[in-house]
DRENPA-3360 file (N, C-alpha, C; in nm, 2 decimals, always signed):
BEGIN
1 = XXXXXXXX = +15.00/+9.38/+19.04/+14.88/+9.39/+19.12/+14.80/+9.26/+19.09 ~ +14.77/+9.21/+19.21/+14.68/+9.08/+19.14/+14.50/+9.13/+19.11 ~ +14.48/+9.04/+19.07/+14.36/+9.06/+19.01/+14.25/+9.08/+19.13 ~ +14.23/+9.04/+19.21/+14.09/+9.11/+19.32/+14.16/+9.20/+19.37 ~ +14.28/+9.26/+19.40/+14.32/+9.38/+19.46/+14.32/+9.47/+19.37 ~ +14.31/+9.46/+19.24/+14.32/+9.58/+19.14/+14.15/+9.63/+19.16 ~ +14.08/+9.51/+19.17/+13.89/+9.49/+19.16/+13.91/+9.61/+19.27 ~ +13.95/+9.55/+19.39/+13.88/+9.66/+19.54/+13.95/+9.77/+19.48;
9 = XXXXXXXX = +14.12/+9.81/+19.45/+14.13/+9.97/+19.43/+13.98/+10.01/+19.35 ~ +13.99/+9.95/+19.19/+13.88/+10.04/+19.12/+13.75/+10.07/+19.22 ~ +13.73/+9.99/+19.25/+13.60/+10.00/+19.35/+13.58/+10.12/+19.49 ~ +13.71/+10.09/+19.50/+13.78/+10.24/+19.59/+13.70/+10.35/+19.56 ~ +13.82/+10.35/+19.39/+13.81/+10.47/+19.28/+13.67/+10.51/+19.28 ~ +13.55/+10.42/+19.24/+13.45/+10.43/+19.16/+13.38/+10.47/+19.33 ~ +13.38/+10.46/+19.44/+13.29/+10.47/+19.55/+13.37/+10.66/+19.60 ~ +13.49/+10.65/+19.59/+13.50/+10.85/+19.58/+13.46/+10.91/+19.45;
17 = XXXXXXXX = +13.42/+10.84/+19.36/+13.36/+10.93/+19.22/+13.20/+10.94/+19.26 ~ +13.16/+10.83/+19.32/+13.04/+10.82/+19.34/+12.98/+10.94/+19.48 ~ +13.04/+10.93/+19.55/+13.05/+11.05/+19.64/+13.05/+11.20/+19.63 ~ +13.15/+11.17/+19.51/+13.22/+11.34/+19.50/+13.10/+11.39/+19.37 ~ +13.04/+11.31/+19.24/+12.96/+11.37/+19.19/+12.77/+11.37/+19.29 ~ +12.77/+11.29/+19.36/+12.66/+11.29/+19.44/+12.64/+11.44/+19.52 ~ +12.76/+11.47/+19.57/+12.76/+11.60/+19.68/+12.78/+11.71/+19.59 ~ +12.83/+11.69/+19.45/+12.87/+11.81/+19.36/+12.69/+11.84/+19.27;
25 = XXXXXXXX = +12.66/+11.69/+19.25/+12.50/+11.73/+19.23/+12.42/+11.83/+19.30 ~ +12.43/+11.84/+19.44/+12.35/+11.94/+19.53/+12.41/+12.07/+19.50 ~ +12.51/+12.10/+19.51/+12.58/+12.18/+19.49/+12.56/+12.27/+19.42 ~ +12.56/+12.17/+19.28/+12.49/+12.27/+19.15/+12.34/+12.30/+19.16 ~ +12.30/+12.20/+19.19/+12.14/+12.24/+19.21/+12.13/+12.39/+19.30 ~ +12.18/+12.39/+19.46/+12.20/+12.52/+19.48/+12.27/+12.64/+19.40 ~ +12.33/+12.62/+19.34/+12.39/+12.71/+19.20/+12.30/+12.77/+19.11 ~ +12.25/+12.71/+19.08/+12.12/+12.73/+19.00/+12.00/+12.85/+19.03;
33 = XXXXXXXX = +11.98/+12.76/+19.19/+11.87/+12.87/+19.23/+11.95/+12.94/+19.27 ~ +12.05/+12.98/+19.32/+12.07/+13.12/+19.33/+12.16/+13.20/+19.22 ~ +12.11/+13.16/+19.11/+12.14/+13.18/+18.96/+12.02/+13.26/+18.91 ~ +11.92/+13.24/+18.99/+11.77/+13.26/+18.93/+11.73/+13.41/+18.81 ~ +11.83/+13.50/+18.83/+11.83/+13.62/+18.77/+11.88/+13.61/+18.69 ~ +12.01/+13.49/+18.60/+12.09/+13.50/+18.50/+12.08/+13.35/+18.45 ~ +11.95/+13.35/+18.36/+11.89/+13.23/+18.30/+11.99/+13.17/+18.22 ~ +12.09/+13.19/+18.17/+12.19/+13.14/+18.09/+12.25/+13.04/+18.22;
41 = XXXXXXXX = +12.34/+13.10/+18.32/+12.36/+13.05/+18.43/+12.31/+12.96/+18.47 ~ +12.19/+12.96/+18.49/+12.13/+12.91/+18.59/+12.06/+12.79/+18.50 ~ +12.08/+12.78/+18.40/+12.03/+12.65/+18.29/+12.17/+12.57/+18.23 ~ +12.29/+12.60/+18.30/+12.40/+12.56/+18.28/+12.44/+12.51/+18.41 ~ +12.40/+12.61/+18.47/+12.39/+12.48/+18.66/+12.29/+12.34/+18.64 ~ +12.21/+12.35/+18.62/+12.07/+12.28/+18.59/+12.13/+12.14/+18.49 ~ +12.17/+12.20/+18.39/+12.19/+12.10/+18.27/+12.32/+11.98/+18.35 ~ +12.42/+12.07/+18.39/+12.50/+12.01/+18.43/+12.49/+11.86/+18.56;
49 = XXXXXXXX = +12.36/+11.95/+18.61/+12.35/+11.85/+18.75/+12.26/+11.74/+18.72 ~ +12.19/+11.75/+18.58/+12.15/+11.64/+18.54/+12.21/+11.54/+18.49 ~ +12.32/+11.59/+18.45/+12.46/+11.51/+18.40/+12.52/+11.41/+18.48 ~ +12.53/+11.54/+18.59/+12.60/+11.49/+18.71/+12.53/+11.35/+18.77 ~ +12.42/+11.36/+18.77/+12.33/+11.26/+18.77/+12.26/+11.16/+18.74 ~ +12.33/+11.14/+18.59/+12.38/+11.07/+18.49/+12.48/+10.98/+18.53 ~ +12.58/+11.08/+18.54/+12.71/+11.01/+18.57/+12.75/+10.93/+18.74 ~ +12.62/+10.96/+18.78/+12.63/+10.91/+18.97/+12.58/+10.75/+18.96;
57 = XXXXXXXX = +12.49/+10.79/+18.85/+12.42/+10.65/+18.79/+12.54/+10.55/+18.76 ~ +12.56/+10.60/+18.62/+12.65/+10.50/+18.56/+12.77/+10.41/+18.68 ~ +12.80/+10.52/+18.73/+12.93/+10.50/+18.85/+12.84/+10.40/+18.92 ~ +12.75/+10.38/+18.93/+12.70/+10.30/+19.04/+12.69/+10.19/+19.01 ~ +12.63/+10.17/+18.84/+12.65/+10.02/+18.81/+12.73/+10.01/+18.74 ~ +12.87/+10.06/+18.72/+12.97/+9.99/+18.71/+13.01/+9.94/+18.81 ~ +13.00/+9.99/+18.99/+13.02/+9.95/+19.13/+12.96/+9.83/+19.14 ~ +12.84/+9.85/+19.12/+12.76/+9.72/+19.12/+12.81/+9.61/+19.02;
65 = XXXXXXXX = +12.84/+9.65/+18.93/+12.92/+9.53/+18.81/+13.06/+9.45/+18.84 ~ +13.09/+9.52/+18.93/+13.22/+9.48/+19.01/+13.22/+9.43/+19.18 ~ +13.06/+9.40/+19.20/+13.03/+9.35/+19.33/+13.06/+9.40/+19.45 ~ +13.01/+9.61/+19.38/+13.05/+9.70/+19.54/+12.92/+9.74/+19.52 ~ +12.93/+9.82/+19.62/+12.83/+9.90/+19.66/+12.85/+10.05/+19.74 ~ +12.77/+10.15/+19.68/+12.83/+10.27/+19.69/+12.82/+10.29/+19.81 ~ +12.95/+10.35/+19.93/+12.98/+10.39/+20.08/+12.86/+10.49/+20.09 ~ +12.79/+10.46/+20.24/+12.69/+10.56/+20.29/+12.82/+10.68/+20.34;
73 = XXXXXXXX = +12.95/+10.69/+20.35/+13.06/+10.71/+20.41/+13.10/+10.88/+20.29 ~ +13.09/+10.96/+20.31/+13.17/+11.08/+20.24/+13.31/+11.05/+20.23 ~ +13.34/+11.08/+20.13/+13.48/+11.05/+20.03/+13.55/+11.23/+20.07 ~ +13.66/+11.21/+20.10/+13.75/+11.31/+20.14/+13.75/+11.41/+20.04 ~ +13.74/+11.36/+19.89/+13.68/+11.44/+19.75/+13.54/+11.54/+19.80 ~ +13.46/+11.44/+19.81/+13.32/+11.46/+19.84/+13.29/+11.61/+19.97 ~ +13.41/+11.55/+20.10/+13.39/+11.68/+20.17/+13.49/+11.83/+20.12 ~ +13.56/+11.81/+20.07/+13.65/+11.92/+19.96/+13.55/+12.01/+19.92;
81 = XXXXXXXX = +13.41/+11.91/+19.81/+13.38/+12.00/+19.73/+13.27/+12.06/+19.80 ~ +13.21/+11.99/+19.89/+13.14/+12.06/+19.98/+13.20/+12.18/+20.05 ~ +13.30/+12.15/+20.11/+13.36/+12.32/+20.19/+13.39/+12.40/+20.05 ~ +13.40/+12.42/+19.95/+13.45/+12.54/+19.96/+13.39/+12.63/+19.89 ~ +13.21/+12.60/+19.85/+13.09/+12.70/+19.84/+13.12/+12.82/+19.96 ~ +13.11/+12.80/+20.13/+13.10/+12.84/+20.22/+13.23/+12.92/+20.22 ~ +13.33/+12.87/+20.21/+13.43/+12.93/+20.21/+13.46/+13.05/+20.15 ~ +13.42/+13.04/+19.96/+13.44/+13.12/+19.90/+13.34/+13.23/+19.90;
89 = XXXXXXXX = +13.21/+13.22/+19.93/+13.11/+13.31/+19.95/+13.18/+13.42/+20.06 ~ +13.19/+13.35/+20.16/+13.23/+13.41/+20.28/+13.24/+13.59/+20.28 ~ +13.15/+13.68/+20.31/+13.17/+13.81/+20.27/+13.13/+13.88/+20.12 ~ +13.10/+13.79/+20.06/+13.07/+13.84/+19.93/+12.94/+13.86/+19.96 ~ +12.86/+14.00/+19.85/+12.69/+14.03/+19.86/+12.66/+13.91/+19.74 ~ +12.50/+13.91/+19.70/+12.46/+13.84/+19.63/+12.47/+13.88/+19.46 ~ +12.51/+13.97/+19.45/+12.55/+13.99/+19.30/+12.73/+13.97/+19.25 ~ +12.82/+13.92/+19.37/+12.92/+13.85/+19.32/+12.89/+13.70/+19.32;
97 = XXXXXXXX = +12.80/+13.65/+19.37/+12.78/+13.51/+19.45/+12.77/+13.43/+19.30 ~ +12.70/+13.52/+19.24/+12.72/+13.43/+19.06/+12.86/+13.36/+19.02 ~ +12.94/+13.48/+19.01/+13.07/+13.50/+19.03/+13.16/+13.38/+19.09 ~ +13.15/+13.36/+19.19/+13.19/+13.28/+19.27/+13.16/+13.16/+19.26 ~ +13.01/+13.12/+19.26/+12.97/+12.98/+19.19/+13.04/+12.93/+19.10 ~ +13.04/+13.00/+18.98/+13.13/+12.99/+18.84/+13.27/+12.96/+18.90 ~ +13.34/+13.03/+18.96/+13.45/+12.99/+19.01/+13.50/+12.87/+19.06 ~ +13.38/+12.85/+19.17/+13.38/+12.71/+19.21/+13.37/+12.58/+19.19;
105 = XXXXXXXX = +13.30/+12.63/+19.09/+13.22/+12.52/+18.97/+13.38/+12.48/+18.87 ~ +13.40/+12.55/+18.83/+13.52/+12.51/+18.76/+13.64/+12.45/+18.78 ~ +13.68/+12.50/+18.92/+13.78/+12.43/+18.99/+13.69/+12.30/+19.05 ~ +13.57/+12.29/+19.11/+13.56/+12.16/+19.10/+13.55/+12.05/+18.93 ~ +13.51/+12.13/+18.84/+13.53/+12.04/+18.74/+13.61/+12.00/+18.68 ~ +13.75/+12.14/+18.74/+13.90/+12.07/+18.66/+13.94/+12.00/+18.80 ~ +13.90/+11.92/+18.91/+13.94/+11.83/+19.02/+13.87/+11.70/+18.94 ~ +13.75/+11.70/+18.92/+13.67/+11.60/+18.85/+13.75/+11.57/+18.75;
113 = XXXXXXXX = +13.85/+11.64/+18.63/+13.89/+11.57/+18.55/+14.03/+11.51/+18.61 ~ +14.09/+11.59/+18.69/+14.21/+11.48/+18.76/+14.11/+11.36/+18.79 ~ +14.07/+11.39/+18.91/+14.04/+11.22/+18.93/+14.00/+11.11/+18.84 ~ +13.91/+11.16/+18.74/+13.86/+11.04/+18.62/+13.99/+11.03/+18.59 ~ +14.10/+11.10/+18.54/+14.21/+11.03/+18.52/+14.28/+10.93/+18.58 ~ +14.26/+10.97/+18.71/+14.32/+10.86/+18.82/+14.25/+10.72/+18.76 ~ +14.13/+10.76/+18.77/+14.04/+10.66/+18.78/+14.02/+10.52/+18.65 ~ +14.11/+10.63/+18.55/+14.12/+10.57/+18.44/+14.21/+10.52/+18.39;
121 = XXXXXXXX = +14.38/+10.57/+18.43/+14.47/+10.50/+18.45/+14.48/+10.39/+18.55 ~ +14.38/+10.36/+18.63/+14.41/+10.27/+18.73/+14.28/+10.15/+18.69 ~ +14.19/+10.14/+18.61/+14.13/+10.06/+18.53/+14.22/+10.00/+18.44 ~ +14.31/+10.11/+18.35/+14.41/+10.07/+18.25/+14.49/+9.97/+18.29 ~ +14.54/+10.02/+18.42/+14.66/+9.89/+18.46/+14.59/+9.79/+18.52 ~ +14.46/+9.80/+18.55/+14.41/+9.63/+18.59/+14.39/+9.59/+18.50 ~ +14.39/+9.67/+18.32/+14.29/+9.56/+18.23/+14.14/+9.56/+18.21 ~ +14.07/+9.66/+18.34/+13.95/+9.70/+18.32/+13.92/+9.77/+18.21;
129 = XXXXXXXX = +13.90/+9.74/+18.12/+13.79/+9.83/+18.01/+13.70/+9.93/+18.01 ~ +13.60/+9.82/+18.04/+13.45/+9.89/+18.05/+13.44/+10.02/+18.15 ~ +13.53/+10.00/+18.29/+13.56/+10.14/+18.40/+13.60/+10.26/+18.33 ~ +13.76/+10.17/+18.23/+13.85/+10.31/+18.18/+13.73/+10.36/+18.05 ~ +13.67/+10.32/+17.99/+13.64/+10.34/+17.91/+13.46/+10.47/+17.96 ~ +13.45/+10.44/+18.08/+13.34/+10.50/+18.16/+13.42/+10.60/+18.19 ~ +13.53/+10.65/+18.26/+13.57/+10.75/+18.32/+13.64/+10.82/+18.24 ~ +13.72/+10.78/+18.13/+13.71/+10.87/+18.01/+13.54/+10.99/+17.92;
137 = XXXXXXXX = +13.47/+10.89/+17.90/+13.38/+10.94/+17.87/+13.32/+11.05/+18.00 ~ +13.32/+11.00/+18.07/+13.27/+11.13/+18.26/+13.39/+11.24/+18.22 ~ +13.54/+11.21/+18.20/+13.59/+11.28/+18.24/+13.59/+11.39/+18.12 ~ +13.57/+11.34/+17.98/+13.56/+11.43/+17.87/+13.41/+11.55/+17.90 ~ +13.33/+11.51/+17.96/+13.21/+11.55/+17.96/+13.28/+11.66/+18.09 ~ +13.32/+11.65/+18.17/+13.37/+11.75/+18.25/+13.44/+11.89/+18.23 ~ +13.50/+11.79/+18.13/+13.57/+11.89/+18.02/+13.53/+12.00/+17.97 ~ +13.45/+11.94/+17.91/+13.38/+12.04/+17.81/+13.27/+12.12/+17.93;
145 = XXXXXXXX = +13.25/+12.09/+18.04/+13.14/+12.15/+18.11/+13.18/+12.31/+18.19 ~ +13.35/+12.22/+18.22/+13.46/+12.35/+18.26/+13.47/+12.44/+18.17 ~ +13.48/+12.47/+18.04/+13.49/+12.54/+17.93/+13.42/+12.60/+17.93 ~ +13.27/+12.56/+17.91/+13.15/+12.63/+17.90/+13.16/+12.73/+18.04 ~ +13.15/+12.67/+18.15/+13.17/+12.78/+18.29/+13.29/+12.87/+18.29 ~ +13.37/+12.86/+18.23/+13.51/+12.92/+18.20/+13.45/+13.02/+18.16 ~ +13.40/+13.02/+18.01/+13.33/+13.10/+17.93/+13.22/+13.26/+18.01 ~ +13.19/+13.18/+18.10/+13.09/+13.26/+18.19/+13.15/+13.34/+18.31;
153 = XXXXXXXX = +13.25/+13.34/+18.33/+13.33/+13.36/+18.46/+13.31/+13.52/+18.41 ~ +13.37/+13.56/+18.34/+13.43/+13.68/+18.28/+13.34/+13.78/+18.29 ~ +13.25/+13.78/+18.25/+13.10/+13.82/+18.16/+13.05/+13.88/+18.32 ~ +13.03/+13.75/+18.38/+12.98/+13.75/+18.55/+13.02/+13.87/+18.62 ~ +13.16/+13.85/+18.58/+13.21/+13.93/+18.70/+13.24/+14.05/+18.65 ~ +13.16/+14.11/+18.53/+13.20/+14.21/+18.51/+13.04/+14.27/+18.51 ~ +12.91/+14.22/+18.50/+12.78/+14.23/+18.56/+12.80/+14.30/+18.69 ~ +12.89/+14.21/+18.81/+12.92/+14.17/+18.94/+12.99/+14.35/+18.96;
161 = XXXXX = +13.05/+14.37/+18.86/+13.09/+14.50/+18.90/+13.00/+14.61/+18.85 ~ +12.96/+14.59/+18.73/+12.83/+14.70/+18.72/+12.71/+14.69/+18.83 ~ +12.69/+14.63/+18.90/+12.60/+14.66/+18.96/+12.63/+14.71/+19.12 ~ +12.78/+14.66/+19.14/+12.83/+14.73/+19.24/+12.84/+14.90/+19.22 ~ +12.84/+14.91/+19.08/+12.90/+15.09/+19.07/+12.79/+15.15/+19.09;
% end
């Protein structure tokens, strides 16, 4: 791979990272508030999207350090994680809807750690550093964000059924 075509892939990479945590920031933020009754929840949606928001940053000036600029353009990532709030709600009342956030939440955070890997093996083979060395660190932090929501799934959905009975 020559050297400016490895540049535009990362830059690819880094403008769908940039997308997909920008649209996953809203996301959580709607998570949150309608979290509002399960303060544990709802300060783990919160924390996270500040993260997220963290990490939209960084992505941006690493983009910018590599002479891109983040696409006004939704990343195919980006509209994924958008559909499948609506999807998965679909028919559920508001006391599974916790439930389901958590759900969603976690499959988007174990998508977020594929991709940093993409993202990071393909810095690796250009020789980029500073990228792999960014999307590792994003992608560890995902990690551990999925665990924590993992942790919560259970708990939820068993509230989710006491209050149905």
């Amino acid at each position: 791979m020559e050297t400016q075509d490895a540049v535009e892939v990362i830059k690819d990479y880094l403008q769908d990272a940039i997308a997909a945590e920008k649209s996953f920031e809203t996301q959580l933020r709607a998570f949150a508030q309608a979290s509002h009754d399960e303060t544990d929840i709802r300060q783990l949606f919160e924390q996270h999207a500040d993260e997220t928001r963290a990490q939209h940053q960084a992505l941006t000036e690493r983009l910018q350090e590599l002479g891109g600029a983040p696409s006004t353009a939704k990343s195919p990532l980006a509209h994924l994680f958008n559909m499948a709030p609506a999807v998965a709600e679909t028919g559920h009342d508001h006391s599974e809807k916790v439930t389901q956030n958590l759900m969603i939440a976690f499959a988007v955070e174990n998508s977020e750690v594929a991709m940093y890997e993409s993202l990071a093996t393909v810095a690796s083979a250009a020789g980029d550093g500073p990228t792999e060395i960014l999307a590792r660190r994003i992608q560890n932090q995902e990690r551990a964000t999925a665990e924590k929501v993992w942790q919560r799934i259970a708990p939820a959905a068993r509230r989710a059924a006491q209050t149905a009975a």
